[in-house]
Structures are given as C-alpha cells and as structure tokens.
N, C-alpha and C positions, 0 to 999 in steps of 0.2 A: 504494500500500500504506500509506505515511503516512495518508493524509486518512483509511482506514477504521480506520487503527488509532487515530486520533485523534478519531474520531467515534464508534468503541466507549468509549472513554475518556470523553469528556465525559457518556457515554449512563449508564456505570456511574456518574461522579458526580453526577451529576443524580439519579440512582435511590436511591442511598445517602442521599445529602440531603433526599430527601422521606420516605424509609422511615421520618427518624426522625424527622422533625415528626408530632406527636401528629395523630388527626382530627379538625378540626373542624366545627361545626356553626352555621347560622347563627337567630338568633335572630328572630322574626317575629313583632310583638306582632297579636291579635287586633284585629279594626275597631274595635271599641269601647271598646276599652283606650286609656287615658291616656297609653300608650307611646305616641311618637311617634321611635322611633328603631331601628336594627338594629346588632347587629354580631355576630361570630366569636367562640365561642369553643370548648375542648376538649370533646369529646363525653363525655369520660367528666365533664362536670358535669352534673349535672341542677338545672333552674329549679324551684322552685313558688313560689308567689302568698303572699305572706304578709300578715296584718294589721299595719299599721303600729304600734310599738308608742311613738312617740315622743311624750313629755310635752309638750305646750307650753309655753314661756315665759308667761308672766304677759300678756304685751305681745304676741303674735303668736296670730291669728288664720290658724288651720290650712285651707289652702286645700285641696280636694280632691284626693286624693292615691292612688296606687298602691303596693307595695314587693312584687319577689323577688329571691328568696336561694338560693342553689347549696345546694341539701342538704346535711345535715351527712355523709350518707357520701360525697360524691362528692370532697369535701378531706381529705387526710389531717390538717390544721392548718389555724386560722383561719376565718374566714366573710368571705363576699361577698353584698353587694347592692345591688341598685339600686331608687331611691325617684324615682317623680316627684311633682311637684307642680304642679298646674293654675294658673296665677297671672295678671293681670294685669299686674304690677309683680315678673317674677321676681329682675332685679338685688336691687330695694330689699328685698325680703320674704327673699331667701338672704344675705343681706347681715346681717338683724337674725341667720340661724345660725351666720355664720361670724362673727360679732362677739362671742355669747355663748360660742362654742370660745375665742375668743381672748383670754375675760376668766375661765374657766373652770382654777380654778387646778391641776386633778385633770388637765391635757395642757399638754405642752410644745413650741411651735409647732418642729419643726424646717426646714421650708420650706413658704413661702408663694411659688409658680409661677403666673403667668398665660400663658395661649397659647391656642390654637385649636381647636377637633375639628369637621371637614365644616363652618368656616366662622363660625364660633358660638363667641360666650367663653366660656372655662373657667377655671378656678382650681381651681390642684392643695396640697393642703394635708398636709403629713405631719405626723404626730402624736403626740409619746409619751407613755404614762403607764405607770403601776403598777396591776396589776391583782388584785385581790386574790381567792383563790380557796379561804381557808382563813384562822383570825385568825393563824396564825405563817405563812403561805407567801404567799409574791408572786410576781409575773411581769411583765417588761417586755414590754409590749407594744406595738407600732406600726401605727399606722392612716395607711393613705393614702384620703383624702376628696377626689372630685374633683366641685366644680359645674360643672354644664352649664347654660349659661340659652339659650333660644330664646326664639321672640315669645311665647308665652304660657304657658309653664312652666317649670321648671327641673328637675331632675336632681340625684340624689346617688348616687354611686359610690361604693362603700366599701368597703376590704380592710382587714381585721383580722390580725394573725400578729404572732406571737411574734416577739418584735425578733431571735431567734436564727435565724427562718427567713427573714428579711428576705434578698431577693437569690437566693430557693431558686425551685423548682421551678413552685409557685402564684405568689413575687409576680412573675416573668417572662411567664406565661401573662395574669396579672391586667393587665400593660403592653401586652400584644398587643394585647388585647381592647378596653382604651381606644383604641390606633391602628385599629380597625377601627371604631368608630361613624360613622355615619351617620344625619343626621336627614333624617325627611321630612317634609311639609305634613299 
C-alpha cells in the first residue's frame, strides 16, 4: 500500500511540476539561413527575421549577416534577438564589438563572463545605461549581450529590460534559452 501511495505521490508531483513550466518550442533555422544553431524557447514568443539595423564602426567591415527578434507583442517588456554573423576570423572581428561597448561611455560594463555553450566560446556581457525616452524622463536599462563564436561565425544574443525587471519573468526564460543552444555543422 506504501509503494502505490508513494508512487501516486511522486506521479502528482511530477505532474504539478511540469503543468507549470510554460510550453516550449524549438527553434529550426531554414537550410539556407546563416543560422547554424537551435534551441528552446516559450511558445508564446514568436520569431521574425528582421533587417539588421546596426551602424558600423568606421574600422569594421560588416561580414554577412542575419538578425530575429521575438515580436514586440509576445514580451510584455524589453526585446530579444539574435544576430549572426558569417566570418572568417569570428574571435578577432567580435572582439573589435565588444571593445567598442567597452570604450563606449553611454554603458556601464557590469560583468564580463566567459564559459561555454554545446562546446564553443562564449562571452556573456551585462550592461547598463540610461535610456532616454523623453528630454525630462529616463530609464535604467540593462542588457545582457552574449557572443557565440564557432568556426566560421559568431552570434549575438541580446536581452534588453528594464533594470526593474531584471530577474523577472522574461530574463529567466531569456537564461533557459541560452542553456539550450546547440550548434551544428
């Protein structure tokens, strides 16, 4: 009578436990896309393609490139996307981006993380500034930017929120999503 009442038990928590994990879904870039990686995330985000909108540097030459972004209704706060970049030399070439953040006096480095994702260097960057949305109103804002570099591209991850929602709801789902990437050839 034990072992079935202890194996209803375990049955009900196991079942509660997954009721509340959100669903997700996994992401599967097209043949011909520049993506070359997959991972999990909540179903209630939706992807689309977006045009890259980023200025180059003076000194960097923009290697071919992909970027999406979770819609803006599918976050209640902030934005997420991810940017690859085709490169030969992905270290050296994300290296001239993360040197121009670094010298960029508009963010304030609060950790600079290196470690691994499915095998591959990464470097995880958090990042604050003030964001202005009005000439009397400001917003603290915080970005976590993380590089991926494989053999011949690299990767930008990038969550944006309000330094007040830091720790909430998206940037935990935003941490999952990092732990599930995987690259492939």
């Amino acid at each position: 009578m034990k072992i079935i009442q202890r194996s209803l038990l375990i049955f009900f928590l196991l079942s509660v436990t997954t009721a509340c994990q959100p669903a997700l879904k996994e992401f599967q870039p097209d043949k011909d896309s520049l993506f070359k990686i997959t991972f999990s995330y909540p179903a209630s985000w939706s992807w689309v393609e977006d045009i890259p909108f980023d200025e180059p540097p003076p000194f960097v030459d923009l290697p071919l490139s992909e970027r999406i972004v979770v819609e803006n209704g599918s976050l209640e706060s902030g934005s997420i996307s991810i940017q690859v970049y085709e490169s030969l030399k992905p270290h050296s070439e994300a290296k001239k981006w993360i040197d121009t953040l670094s010298n960029d006096a508009a963010f304030t480095i609060l950790a600079d993380t290196t470690f691994q994702i499915d095998g591959y260097d990464a470097r995880w960057l958090t990042l604050s500034t003030i964001a202005y949305y009005s000439s009397e109103n400001t917003v603290d804002v915080q970005d976590e930017v993380i590089y991926l570099f494989t053999e011949d591209r690299y990767y930008t991850i990038d969550l944006s929120l309000l330094q007040s929602e830091i720790n909430g709801r998206v940037h935990k789902e935003f941490e999952e999503l990092i732990e599930t990437i995987q690259v492939f050839p």
